[in-house]
mmCIF file of the N, C-alpha and C atoms, coordinates in Angstrom:
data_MODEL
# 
_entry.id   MODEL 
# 
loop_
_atom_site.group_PDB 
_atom_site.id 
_atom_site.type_symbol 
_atom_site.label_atom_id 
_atom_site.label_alt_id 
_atom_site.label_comp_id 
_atom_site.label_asym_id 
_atom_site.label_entity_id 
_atom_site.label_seq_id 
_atom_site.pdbx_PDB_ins_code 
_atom_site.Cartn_x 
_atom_site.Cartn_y 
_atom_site.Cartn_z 
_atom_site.occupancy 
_atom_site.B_iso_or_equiv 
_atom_site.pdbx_formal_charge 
_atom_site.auth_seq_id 
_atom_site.auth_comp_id 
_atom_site.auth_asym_id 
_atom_site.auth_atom_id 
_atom_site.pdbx_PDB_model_num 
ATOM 1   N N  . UNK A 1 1  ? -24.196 23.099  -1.172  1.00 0.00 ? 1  UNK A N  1 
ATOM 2   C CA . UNK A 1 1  ? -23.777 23.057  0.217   1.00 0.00 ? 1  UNK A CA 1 
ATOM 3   C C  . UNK A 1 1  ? -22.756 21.930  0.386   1.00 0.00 ? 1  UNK A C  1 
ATOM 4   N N  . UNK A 1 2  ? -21.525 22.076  0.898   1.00 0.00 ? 2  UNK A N  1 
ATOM 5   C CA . UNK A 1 2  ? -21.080 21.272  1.251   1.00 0.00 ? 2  UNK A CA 1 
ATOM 6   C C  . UNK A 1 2  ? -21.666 19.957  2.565   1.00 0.00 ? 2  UNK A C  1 
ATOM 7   N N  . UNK A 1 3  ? -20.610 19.177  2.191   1.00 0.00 ? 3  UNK A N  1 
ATOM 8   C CA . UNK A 1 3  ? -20.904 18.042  2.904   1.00 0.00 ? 3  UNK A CA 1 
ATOM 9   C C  . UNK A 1 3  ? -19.902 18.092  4.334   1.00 0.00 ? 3  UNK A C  1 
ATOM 10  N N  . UNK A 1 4  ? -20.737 17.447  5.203   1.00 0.00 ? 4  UNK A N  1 
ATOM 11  C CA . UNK A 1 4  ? -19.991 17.646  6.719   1.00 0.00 ? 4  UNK A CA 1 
ATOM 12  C C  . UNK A 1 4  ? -18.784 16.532  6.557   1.00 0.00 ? 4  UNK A C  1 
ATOM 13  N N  . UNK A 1 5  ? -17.605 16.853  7.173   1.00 0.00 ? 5  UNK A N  1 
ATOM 14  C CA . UNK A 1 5  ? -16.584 16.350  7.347   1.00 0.00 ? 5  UNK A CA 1 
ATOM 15  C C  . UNK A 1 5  ? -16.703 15.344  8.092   1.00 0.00 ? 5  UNK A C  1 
ATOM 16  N N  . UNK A 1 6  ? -16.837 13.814  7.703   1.00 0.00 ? 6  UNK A N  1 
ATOM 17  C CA . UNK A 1 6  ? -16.924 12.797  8.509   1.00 0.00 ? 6  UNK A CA 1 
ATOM 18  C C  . UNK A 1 6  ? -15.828 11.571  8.341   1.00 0.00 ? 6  UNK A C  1 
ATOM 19  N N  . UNK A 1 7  ? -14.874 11.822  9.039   1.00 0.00 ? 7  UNK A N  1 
ATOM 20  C CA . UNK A 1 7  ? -13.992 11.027  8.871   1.00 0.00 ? 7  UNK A CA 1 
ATOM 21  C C  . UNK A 1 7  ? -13.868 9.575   9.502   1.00 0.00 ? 7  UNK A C  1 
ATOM 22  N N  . UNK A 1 8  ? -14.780 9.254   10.225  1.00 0.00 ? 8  UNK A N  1 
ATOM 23  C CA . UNK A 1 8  ? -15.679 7.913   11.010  1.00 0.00 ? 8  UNK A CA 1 
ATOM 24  C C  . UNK A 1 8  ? -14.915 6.974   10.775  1.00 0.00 ? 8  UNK A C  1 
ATOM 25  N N  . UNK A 1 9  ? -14.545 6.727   9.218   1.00 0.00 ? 9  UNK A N  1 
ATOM 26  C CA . UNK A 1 9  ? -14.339 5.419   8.162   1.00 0.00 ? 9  UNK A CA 1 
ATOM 27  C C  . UNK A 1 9  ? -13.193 5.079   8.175   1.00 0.00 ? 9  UNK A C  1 
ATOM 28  N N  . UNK A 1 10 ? -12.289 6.316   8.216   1.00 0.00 ? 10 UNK A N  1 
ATOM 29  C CA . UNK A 1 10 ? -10.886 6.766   7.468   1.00 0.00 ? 10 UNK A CA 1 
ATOM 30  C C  . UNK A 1 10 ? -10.608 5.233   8.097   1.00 0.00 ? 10 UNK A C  1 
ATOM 31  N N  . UNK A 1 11 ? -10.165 4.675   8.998   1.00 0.00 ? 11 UNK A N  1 
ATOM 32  C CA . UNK A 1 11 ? -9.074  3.944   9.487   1.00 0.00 ? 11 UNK A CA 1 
ATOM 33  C C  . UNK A 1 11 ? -9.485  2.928   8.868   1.00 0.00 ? 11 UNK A C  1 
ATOM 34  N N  . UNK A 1 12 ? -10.513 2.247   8.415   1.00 0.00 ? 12 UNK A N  1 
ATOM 35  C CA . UNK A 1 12 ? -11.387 1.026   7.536   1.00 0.00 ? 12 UNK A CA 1 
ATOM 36  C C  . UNK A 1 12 ? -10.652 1.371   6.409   1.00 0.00 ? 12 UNK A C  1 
ATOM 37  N N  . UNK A 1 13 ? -10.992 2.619   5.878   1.00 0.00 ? 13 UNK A N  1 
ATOM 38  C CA . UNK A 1 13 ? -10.023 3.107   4.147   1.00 0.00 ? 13 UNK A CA 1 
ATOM 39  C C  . UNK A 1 13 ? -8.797  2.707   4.248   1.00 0.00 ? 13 UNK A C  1 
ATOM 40  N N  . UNK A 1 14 ? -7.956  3.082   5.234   1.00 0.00 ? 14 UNK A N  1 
ATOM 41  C CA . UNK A 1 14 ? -6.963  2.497   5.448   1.00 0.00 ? 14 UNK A CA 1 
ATOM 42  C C  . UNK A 1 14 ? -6.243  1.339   5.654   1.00 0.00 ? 14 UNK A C  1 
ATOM 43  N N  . UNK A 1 15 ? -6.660  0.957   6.396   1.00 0.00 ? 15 UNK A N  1 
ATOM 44  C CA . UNK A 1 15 ? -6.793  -0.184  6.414   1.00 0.00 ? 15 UNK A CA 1 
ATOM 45  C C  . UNK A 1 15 ? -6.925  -1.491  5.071   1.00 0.00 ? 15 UNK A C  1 
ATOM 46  N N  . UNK A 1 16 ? -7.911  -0.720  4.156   1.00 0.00 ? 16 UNK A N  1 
ATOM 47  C CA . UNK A 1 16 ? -7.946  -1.525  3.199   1.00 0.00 ? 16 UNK A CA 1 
ATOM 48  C C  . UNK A 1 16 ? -6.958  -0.918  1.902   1.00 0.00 ? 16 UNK A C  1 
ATOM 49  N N  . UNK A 1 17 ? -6.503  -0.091  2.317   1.00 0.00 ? 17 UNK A N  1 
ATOM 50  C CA . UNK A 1 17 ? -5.144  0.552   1.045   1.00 0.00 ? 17 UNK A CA 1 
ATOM 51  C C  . UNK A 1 17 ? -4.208  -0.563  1.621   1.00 0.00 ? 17 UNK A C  1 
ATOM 52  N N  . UNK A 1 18 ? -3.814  -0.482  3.231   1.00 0.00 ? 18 UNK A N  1 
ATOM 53  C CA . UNK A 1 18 ? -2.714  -1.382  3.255   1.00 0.00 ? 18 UNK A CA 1 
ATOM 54  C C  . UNK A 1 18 ? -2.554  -2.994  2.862   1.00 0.00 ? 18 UNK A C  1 
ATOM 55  N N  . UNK A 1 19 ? -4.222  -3.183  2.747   1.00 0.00 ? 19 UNK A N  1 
ATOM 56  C CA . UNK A 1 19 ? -4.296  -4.810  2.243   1.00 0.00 ? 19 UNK A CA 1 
ATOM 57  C C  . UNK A 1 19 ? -3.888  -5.004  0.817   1.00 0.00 ? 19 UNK A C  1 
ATOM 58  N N  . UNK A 1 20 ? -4.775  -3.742  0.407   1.00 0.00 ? 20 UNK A N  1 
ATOM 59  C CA . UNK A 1 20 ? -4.296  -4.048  -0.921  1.00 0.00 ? 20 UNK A CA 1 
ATOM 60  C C  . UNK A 1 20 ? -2.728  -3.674  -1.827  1.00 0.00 ? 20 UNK A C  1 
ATOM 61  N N  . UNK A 1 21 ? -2.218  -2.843  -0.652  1.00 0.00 ? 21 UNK A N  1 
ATOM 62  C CA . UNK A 1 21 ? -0.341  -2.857  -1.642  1.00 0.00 ? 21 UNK A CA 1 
ATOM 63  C C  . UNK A 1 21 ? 0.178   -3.859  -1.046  1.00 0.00 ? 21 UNK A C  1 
ATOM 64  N N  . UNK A 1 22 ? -0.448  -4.594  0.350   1.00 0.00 ? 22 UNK A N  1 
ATOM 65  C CA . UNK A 1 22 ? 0.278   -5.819  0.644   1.00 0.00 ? 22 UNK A CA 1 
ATOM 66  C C  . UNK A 1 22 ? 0.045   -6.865  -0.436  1.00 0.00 ? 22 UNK A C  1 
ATOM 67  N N  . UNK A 1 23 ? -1.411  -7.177  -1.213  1.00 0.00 ? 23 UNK A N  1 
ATOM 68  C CA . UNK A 1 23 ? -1.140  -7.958  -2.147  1.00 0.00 ? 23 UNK A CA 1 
ATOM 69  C C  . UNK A 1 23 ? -0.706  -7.720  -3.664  1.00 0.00 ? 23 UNK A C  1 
ATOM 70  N N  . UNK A 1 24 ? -0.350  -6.266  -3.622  1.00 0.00 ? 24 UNK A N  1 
ATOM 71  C CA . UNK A 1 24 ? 0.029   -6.277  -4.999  1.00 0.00 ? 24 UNK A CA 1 
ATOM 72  C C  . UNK A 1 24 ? 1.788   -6.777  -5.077  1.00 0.00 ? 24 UNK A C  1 
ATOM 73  N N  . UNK A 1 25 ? 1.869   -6.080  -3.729  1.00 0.00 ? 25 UNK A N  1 
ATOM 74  C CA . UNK A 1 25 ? 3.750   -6.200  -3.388  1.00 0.00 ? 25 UNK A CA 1 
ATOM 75  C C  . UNK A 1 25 ? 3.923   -7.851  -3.610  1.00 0.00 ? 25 UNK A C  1 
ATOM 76  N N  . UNK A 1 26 ? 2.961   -8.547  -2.876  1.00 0.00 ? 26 UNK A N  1 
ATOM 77  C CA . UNK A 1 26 ? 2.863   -10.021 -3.050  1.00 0.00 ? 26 UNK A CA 1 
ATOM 78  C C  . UNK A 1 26 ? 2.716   -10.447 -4.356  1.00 0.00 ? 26 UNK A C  1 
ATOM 79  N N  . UNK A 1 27 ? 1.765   -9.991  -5.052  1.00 0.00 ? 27 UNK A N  1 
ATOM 80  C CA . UNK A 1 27 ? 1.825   -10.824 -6.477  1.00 0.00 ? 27 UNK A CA 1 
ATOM 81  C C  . UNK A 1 27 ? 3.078   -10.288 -7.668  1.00 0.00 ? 27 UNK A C  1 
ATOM 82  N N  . UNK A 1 28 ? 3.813   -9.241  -6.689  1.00 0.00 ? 28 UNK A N  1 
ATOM 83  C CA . UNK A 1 28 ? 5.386   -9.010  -8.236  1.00 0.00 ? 28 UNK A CA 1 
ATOM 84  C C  . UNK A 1 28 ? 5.964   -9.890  -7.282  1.00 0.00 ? 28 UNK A C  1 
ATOM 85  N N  . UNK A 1 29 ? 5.825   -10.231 -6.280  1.00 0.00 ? 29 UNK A N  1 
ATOM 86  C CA . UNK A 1 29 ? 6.696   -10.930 -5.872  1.00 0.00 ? 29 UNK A CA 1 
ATOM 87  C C  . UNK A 1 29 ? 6.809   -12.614 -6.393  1.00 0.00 ? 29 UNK A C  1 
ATOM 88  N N  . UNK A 1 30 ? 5.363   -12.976 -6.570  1.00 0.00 ? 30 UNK A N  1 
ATOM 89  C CA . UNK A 1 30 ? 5.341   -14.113 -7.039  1.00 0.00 ? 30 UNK A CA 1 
ATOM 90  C C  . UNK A 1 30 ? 5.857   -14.550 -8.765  1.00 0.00 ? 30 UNK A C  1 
ATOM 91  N N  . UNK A 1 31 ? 5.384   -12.817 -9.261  1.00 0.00 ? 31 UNK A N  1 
ATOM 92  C CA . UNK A 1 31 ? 5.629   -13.031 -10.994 1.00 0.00 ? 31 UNK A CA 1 
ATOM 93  C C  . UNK A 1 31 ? 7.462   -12.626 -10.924 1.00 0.00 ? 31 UNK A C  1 
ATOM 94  N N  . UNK A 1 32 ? 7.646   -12.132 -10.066 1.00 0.00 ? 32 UNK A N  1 
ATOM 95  C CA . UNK A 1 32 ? 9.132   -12.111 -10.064 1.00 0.00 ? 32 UNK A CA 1 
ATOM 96  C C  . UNK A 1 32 ? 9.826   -13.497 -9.708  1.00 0.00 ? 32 UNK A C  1 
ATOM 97  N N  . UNK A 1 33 ? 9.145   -14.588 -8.899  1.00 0.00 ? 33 UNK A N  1 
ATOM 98  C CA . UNK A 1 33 ? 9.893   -15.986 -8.472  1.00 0.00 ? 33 UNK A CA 1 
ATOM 99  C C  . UNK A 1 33 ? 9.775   -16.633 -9.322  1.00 0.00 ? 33 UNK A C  1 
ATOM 100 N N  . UNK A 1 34 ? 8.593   -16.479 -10.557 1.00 0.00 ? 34 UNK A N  1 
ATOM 101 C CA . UNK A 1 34 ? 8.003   -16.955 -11.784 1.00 0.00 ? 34 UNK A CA 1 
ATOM 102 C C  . UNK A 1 34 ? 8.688   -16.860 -13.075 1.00 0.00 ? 34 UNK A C  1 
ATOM 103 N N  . UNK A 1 35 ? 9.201   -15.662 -12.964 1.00 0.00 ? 35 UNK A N  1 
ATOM 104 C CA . UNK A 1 35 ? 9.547   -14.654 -14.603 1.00 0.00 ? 35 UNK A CA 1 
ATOM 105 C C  . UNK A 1 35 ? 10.716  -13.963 -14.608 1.00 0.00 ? 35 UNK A C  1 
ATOM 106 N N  . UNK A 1 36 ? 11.638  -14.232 -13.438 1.00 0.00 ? 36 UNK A N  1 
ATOM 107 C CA . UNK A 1 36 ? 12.927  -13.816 -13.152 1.00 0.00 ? 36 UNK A CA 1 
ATOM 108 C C  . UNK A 1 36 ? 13.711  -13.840 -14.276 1.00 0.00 ? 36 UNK A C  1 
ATOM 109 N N  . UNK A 1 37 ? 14.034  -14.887 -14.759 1.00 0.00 ? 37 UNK A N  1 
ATOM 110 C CA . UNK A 1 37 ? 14.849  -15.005 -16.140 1.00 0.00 ? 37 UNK A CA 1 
ATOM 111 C C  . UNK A 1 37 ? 14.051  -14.648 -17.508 1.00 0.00 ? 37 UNK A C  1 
ATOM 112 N N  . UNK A 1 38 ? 12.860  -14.449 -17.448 1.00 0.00 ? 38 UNK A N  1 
ATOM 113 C CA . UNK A 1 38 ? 12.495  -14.555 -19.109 1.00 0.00 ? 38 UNK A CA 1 
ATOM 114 C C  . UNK A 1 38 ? 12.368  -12.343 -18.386 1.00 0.00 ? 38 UNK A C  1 
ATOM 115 N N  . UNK A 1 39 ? 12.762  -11.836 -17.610 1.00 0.00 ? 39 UNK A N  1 
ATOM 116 C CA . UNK A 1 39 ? 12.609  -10.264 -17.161 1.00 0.00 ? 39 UNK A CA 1 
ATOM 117 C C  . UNK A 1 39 ? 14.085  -9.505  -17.545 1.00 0.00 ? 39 UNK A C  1 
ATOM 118 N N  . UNK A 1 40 ? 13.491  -8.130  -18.850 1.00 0.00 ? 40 UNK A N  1 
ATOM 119 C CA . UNK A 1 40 ? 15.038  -7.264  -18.642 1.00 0.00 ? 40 UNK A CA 1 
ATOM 120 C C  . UNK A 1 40 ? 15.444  -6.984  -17.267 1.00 0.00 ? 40 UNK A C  1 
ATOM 121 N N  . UNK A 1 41 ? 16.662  -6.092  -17.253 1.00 0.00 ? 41 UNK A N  1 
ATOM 122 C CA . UNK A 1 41 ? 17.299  -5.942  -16.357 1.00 0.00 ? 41 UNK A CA 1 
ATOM 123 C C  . UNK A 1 41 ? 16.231  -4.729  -16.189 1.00 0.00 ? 41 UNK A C  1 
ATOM 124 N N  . UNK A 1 42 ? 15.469  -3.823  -17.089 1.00 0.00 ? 42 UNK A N  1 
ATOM 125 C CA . UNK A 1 42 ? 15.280  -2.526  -16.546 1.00 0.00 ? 42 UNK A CA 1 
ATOM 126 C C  . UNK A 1 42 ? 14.136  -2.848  -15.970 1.00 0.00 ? 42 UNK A C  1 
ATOM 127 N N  . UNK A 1 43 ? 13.294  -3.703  -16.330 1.00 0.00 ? 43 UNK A N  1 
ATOM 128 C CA . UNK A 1 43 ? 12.077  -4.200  -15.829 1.00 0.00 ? 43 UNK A CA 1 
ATOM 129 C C  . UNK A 1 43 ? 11.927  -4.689  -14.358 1.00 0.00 ? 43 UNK A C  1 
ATOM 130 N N  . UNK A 1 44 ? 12.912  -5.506  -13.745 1.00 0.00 ? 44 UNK A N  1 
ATOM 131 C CA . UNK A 1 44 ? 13.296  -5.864  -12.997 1.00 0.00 ? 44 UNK A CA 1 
ATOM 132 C C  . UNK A 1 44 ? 13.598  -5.007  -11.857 1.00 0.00 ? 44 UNK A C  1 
ATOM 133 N N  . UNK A 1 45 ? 14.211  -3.687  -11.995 1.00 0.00 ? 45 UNK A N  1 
ATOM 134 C CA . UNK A 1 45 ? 14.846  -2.687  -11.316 1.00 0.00 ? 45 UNK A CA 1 
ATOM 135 C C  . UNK A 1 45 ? 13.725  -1.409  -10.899 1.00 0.00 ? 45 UNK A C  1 
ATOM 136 N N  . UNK A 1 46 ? 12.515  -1.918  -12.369 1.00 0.00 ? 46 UNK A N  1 
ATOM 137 C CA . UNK A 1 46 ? 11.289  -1.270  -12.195 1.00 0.00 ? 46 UNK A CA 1 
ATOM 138 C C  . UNK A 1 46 ? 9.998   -1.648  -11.178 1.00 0.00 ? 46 UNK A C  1 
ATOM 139 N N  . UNK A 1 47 ? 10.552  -2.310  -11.250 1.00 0.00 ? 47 UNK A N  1 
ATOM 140 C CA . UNK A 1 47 ? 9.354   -3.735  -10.065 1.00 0.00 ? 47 UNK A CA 1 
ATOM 141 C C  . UNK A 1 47 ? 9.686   -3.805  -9.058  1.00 0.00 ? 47 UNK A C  1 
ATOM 142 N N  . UNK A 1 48 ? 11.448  -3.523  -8.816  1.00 0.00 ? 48 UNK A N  1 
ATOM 143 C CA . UNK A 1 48 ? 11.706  -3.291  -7.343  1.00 0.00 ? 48 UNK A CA 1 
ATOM 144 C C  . UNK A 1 48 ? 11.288  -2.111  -6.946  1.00 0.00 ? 48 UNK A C  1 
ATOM 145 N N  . UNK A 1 49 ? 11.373  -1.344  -7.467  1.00 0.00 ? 49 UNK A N  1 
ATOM 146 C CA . UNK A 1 49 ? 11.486  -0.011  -7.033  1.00 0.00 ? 49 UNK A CA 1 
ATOM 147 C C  . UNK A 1 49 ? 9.976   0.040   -6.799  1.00 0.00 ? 49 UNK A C  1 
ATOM 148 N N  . UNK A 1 50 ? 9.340   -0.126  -7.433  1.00 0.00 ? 50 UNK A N  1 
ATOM 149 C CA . UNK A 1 50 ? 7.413   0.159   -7.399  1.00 0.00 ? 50 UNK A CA 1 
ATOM 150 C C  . UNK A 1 50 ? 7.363   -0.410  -5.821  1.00 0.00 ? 50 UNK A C  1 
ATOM 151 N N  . UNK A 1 51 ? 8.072   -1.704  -5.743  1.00 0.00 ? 51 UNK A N  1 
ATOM 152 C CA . UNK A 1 51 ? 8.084   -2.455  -4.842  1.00 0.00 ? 51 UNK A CA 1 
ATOM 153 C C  . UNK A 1 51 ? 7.901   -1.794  -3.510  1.00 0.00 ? 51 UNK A C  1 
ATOM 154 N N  . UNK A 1 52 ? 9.429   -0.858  -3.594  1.00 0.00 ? 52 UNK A N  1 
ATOM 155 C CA . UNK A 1 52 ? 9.888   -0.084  -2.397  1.00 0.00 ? 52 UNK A CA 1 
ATOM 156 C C  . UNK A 1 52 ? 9.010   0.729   -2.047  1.00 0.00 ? 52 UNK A C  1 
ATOM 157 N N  . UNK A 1 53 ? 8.316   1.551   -3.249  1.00 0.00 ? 53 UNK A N  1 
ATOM 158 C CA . UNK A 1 53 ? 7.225   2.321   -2.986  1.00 0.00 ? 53 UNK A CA 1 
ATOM 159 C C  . UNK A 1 53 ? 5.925   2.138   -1.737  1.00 0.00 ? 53 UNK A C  1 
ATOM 160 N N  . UNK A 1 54 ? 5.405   0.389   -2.522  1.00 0.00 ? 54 UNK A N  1 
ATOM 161 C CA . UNK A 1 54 ? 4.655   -0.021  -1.835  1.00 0.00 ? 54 UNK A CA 1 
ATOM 162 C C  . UNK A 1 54 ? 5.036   -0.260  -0.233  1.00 0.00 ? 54 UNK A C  1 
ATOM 163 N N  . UNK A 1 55 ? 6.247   -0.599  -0.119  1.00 0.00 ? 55 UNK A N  1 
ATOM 164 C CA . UNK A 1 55 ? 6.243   -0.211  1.613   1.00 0.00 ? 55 UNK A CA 1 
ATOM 165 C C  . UNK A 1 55 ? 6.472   0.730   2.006   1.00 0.00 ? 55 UNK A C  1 
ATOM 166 N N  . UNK A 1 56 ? 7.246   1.603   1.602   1.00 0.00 ? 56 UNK A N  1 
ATOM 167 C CA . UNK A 1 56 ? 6.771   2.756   1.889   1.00 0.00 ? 56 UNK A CA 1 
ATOM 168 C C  . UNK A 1 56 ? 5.007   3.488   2.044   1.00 0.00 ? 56 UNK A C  1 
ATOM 169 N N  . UNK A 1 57 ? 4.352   3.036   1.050   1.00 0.00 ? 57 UNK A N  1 
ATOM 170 C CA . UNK A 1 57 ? 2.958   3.465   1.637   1.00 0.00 ? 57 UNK A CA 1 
ATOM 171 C C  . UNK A 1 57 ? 2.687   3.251   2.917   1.00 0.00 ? 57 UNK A C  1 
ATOM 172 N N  . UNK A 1 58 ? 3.208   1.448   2.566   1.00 0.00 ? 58 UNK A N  1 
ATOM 173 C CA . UNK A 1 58 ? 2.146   0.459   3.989   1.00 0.00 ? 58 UNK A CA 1 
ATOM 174 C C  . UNK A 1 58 ? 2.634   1.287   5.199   1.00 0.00 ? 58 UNK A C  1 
ATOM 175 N N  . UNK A 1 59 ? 4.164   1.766   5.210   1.00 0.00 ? 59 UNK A N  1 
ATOM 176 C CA . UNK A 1 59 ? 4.571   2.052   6.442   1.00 0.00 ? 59 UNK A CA 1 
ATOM 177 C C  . UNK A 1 59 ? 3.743   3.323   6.488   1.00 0.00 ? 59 UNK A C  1 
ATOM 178 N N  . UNK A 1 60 ? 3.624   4.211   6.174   1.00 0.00 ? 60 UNK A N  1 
ATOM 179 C CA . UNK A 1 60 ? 3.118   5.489   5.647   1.00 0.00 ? 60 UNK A CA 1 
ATOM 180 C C  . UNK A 1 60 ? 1.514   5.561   6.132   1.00 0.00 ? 60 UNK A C  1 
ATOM 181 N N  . UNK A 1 61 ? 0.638   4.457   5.892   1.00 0.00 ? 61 UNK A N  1 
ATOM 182 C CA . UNK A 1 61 ? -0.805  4.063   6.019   1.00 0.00 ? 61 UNK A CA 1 
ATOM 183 C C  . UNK A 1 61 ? -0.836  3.566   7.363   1.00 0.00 ? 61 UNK A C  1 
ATOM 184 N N  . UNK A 1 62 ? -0.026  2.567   7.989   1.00 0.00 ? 62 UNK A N  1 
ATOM 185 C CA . UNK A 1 62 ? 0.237   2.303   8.946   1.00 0.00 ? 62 UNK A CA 1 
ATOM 186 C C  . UNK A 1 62 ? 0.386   3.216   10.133  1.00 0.00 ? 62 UNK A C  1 
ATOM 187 N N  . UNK A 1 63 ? 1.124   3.961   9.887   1.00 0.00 ? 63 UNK A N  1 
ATOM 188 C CA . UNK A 1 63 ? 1.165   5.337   10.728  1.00 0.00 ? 63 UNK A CA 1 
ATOM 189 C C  . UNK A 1 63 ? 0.248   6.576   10.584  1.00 0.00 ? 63 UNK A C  1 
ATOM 190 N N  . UNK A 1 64 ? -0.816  6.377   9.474   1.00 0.00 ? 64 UNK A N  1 
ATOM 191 C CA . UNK A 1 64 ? -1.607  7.007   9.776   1.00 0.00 ? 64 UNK A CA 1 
ATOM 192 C C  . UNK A 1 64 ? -3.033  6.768   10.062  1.00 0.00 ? 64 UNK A C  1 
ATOM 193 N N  . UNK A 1 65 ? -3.022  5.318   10.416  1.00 0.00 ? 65 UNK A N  1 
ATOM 194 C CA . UNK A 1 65 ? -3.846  4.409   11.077  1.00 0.00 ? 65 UNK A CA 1 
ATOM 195 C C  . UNK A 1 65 ? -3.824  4.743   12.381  1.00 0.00 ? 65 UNK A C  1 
ATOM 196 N N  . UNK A 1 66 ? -2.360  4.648   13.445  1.00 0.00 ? 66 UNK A N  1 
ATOM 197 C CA . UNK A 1 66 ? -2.162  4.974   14.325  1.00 0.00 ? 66 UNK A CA 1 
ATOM 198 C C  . UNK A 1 66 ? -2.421  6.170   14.760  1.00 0.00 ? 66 UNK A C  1 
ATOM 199 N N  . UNK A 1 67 ? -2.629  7.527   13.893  1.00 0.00 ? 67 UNK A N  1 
ATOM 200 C CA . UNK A 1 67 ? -3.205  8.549   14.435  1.00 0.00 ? 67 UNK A CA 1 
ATOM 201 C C  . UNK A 1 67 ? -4.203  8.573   14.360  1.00 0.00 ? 67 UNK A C  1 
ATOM 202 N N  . UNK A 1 68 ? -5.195  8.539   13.327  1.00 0.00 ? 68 UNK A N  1 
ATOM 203 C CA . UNK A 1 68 ? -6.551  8.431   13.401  1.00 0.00 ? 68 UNK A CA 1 
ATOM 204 C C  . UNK A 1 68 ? -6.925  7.536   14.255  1.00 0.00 ? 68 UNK A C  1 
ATOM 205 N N  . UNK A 1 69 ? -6.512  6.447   14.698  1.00 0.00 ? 69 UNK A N  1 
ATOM 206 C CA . UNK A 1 69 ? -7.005  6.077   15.919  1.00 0.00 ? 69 UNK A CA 1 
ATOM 207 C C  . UNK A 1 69 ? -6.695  6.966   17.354  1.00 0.00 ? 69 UNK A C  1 
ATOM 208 N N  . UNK A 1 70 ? -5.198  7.373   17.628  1.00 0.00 ? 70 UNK A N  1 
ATOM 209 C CA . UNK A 1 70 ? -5.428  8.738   18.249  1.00 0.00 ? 70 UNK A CA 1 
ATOM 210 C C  . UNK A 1 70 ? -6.400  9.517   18.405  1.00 0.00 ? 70 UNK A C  1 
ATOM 211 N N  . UNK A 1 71 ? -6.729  9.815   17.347  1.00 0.00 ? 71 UNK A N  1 
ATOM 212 C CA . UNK A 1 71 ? -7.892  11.511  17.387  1.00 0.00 ? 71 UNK A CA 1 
ATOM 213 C C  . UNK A 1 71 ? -9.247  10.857  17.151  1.00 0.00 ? 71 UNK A C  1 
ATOM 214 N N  . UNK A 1 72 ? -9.399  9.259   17.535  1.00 0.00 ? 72 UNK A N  1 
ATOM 215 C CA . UNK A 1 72 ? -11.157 8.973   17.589  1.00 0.00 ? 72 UNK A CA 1 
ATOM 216 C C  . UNK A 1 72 ? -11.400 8.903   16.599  1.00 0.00 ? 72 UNK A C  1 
ATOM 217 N N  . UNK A 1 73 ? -10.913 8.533   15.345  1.00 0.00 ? 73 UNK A N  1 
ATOM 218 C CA . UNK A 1 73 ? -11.918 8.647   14.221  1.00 0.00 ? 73 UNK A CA 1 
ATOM 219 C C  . UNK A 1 73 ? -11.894 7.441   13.683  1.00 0.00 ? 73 UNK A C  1 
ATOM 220 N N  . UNK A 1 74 ? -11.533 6.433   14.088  1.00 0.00 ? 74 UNK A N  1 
ATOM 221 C CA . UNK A 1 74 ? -11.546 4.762   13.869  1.00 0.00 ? 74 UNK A CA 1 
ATOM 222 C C  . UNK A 1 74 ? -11.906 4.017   15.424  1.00 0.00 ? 74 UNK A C  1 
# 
């Protein structure tokens, strides 16, 4: 039997995805102020980009924080 659809939490889940790409974005940021020069160029271009990703989620999580709070389920 399936399980009832309880989405109660979601915005807590969320919530804690966005904490955590906020500190991952934070710690390349720190090994990047750290390791800038001893980093290839492709490595570098790879870390941004992951980077970009990560705000893109946050913005992404963020806005779907804002709906689930909409529709009551946070």
């Amino acid at each position: 039997m399936a399980k009832p659809d309880d989405r109660s939490d979601n915005v807590a889940h969320l919530q804690e995805h966005v904490e955590n790409t906020v500190d991952n974005l934070q710690e390349t940021k720190a090994y990047l102020d750290e390791h800038a020069e001893e980093i290839s160029s492709e490595e570098l271009n790879n870390l941004a980009e992951k980077n970009q990703k990560r705000r893109q989620s946050i913005s992404s999580f963020k806005e779907e924080i804002i709906d689930e709070t909409e529709k009551g389920n946070g």
